[in-house]
ZAMARGU-4260 file (C-alpha; in steps of 0.2 Angstrom, whole numbers, plus 5000, padded with zeros to 4 digits):
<rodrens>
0) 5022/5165/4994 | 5018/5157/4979 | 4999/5149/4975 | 4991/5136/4966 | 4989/5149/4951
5) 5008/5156/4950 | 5014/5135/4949 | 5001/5135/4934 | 5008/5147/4925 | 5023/5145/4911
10) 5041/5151/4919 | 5048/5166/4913 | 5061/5157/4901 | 5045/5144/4894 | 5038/5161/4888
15) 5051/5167/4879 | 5056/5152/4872 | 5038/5150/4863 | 5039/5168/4858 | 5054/5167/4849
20) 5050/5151/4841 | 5034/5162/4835 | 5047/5172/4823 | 5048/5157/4810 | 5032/5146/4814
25) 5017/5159/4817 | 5003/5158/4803 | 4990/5171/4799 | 4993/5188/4790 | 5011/5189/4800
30) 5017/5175/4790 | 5007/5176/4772 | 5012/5194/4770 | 5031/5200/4769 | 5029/5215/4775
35) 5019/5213/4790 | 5032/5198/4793 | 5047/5211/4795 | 5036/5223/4805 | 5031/5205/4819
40) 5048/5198/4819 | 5056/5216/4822 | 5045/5222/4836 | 5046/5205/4845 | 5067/5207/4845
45) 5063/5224/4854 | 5052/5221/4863 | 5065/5205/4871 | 5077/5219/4873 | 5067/5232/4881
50) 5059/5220/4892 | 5080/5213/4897 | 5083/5232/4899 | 5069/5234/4911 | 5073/5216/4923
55) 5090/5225/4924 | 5086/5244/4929 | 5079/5250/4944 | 5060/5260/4949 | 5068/5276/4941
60) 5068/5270/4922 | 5060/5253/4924 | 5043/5259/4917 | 5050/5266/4902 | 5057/5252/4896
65) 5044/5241/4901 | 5030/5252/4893 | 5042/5253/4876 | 5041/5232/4877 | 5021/5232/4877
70) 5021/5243/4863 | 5033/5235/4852 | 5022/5218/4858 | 5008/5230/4852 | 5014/5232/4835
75) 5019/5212/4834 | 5001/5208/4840 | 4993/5221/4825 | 5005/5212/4814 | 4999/5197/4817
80) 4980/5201/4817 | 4968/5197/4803 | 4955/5212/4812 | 4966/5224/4805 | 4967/5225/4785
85) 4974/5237/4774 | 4986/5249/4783 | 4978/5247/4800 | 4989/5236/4806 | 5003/5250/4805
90) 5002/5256/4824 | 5005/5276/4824 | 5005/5287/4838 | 5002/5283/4858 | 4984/5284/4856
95) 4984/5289/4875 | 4988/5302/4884 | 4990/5309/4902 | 4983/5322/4913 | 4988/5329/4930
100) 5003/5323/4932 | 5007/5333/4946 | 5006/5319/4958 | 5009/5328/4976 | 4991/5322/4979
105) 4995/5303/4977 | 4998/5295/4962 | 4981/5290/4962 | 4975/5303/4955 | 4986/5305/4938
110) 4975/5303/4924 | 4977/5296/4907 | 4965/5298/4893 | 4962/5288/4880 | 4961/5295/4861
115) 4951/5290/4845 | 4967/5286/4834 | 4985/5280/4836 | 4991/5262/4844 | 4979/5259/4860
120) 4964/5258/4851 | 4972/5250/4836 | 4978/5238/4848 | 4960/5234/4856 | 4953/5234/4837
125) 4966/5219/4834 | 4963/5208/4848 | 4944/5209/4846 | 4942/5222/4861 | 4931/5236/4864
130) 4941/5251/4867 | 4941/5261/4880 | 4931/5276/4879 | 4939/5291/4869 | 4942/5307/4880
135) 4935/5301/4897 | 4951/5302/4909 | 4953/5287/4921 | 4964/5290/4937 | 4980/5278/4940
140) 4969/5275/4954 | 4952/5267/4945 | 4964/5258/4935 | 4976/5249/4947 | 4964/5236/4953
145) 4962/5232/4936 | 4977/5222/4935 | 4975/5207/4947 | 4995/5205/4951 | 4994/5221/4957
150) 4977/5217/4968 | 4990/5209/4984 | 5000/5228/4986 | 4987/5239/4982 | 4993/5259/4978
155) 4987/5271/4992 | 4971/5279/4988 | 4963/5269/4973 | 4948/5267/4971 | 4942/5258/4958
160) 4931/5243/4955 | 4942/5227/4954 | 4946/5213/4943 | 4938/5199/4953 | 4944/5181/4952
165) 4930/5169/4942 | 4930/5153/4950 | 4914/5140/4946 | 4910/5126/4955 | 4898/5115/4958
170) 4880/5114/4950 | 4865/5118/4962 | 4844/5119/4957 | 4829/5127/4961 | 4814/5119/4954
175) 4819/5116/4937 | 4832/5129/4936 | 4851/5125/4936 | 4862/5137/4941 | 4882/5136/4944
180) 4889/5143/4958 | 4903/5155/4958 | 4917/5161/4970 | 4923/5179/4966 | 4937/5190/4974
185) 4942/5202/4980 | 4925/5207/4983 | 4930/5226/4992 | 4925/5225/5012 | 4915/5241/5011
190) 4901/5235/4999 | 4897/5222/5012 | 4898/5234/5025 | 4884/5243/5014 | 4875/5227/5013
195) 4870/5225/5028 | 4860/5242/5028 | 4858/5241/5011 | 4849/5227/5003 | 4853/5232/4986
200) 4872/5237/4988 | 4879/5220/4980 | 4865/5222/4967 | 4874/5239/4961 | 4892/5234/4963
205) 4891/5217/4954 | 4880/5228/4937 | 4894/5236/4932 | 4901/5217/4930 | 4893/5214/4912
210) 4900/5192/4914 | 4888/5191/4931 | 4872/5198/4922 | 4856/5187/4929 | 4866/5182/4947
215) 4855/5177/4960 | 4858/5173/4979 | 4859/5154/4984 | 4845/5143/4977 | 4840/5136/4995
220) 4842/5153/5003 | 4836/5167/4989 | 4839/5182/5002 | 4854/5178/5010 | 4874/5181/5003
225) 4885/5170/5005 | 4902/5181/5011 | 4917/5171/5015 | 4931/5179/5027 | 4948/5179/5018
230) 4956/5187/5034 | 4965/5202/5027 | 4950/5213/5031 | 4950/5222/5016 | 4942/5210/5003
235) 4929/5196/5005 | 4925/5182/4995 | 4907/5182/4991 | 4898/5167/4982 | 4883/5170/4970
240) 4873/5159/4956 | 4872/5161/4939 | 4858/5155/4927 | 4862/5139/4917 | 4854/5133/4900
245) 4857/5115/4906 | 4846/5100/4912 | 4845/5090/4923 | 4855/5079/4926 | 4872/5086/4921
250) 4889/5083/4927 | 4896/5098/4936 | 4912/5101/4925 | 4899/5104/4912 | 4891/5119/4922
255) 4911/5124/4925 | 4915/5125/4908 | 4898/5135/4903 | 4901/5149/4918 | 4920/5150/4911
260) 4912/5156/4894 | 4906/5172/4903 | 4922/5176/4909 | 4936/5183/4903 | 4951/5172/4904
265) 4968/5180/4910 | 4982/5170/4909 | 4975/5153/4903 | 4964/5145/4901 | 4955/5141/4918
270) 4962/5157/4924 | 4944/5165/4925 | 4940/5184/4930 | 4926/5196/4930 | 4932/5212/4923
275) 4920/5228/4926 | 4912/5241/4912 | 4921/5257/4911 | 4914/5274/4908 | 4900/5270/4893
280) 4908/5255/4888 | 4897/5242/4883 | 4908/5227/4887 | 4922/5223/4901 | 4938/5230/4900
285) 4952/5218/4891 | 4965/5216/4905 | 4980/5218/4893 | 4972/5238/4890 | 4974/5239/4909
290) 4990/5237/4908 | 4996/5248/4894 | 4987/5263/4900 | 4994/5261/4918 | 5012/5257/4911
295) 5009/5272/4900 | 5006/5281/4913 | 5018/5277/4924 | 5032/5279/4909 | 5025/5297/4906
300) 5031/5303/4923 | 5045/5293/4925 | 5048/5302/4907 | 5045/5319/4911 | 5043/5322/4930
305) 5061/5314/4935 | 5062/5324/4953 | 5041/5319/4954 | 5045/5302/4950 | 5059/5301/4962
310) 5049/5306/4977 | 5036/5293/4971 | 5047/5278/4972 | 5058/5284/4987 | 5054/5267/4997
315) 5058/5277/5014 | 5045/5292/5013 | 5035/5288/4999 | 5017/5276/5003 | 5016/5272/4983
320) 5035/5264/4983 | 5030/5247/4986 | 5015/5246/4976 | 5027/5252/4961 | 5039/5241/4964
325) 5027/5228/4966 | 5019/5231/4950 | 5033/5235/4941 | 5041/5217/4946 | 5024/5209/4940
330) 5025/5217/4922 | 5042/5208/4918 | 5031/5192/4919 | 5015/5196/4915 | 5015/5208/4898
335) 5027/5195/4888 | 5015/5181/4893 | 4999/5193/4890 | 5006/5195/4873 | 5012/5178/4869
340) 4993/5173/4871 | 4987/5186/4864 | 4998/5184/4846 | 4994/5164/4848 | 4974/5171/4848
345) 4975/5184/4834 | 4987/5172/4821 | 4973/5159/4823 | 4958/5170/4819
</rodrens>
């Protein structure tokens, strides 16, 4: 069933259209330097035909070529970056790589590990993102509810801390504070299970969310959480308060447009989420690193464990399948459209 935020989103064919018509009429370093020109226009024309490859295969090599289109968008976004100077914006090497991939315990628990050099860090460099941290191996598992598309089939045994929808909303006050109140979701059931013995359970989940630093309970209620039942029993919806900076009076799109600052925008710009710290990062993890290191990993062992692979996505035996699929479906859409925005951002920098 299609919500609110799929009919906001471009269509497929809007996407492409605008990233084709970047190859004559994008500025920045892709445009001033010759070189750099040949490397952005190249990459995008394969990474149209990996991703046309891809819509037309099946689960058994669809995440190769759909990996192989992120990477050459990877190469177009570098092109196009002013972060990278000199030679940096040559993309070399994975940057990535995988451990575990015997997956007979659940794909949940492959792992890829990030690396120091190659195109994933450059690639995080060039979008103004912190990369992820060198040599620490995340599981498919952490990463999966990363990705929020991927949030409504979730994989079989993951565990990791979500991407959690941002929505502001209207403007409450204590004393002379302001504070803007904020929906998020998928909030997972079990920390307000915890919550209820635990009084400092939603205080520890929500710190590893750097955007929700200096949350506070209702202004009128200060020791009560406000959970809301989305009736899937898995997730809530939980409503907190963020410090604001304003005065009163204000007008409440103001207080919406300050809390969006915090967050990291997705897809749009209204299309707001809170992304978590990984390892020893400083900052949230960027979504679009996310998906290159699940799709990575999901091409590695499509790559080189074919008969593994096959029992994975075997829809009749195999508790993964649909997840894949899913996922997989997602990725047609989502990584041209993750890269369409992110060239538009890096161009204009």
């Amino acid at each position: 069933m299609a919500t609110w935020r799929d009919l906001a989103m471009p269509s497929k064919r809007e996407v492409w259209r605008e990233l084709r018509g970047l190859r004559t009429g994008l500025a920045g370093p892709a445009r001033a330097t010759a070189e750099r020109r040949a490397v952005f226009v190249a990459a995008l024309e394969q990474a149209q035909q990996f991703t046309e490859a891809a819509e037309a295969a099946g689960p058994a090599t669809r995440p190769v070529q759909i990996f192989y289109a992120l990477s050459q968008f990877g190469r177009a976004i570098a092109a196009a970056s002013g972060l990278l100077g000199q030679d940096g914006w040559r993309l070399k090497g994975h940057g990535i790589g995988t451990r575990n991939l015997d997956a007979s315990s659940g794909l949940a628990s492959v792992e890829v590990v990030p690396t120091a050099r190659g195109s994933f860090p450059a690639v995080a460099r060039a979008i103004g993102a912190e990369p992820l941290e060198p040599q620490n191996p995340l599981t498919l598992g952490e990463l999966w509810p990363l990705i929020p598309e991927a949030q409504t089939v979730p994989l079989h045994g993951a565990s990791g801390l979500p991407a959690m929808h941002f929505a502001p909303g209207s403007l409450a006050h204590r004393g002379d504070e302001v504070w803007c109140r904020l929906s998020l979701y998928p909030v997972p059931r079990e920390v307000r299970v915890r919550s209820e013995v635990d009084p400092k359970a939603v205080d520890a989940f929500l710190a590893s969310y750097p955007s929700l630093k200096g949350w506070s309970h209702a202004p009128e209620a200060p020791h009560r959480l406000l959970w809301h039942d989305r009736g899937n029993g898995s997730a809530e919806e939980l409503e907190v308060f963020l410090p604001s900076v304003l005065t009163m009076p204000v007008d409440a799109d103001s207080g919406r447009l300050e809390a969006l600052k915090r967050s990291t925008l997705y897809r749009g710009p209204s299309d707001a989420y809170a992304f978590p710290v990984l390892g020893s990062m400083a900052g949230p993890v960027h979504p679009l690193l996310a998906w290159w290191a699940v799709l990575f990993g999901l091409s590695i062992l499509a790559r080189y464990e074919p008969a593994s692979w096959a029992e994975i996505i075997d829809i009749d035996s195999s508790s993964a399948s649909n997840s894949v699929e899913h996922l997989l479906d997602q990725a047609i859409v989502v990584v041209p459209h993750m890269a369409l925005l992110a060239i538009k951002d890096v161009a204009a920098r």
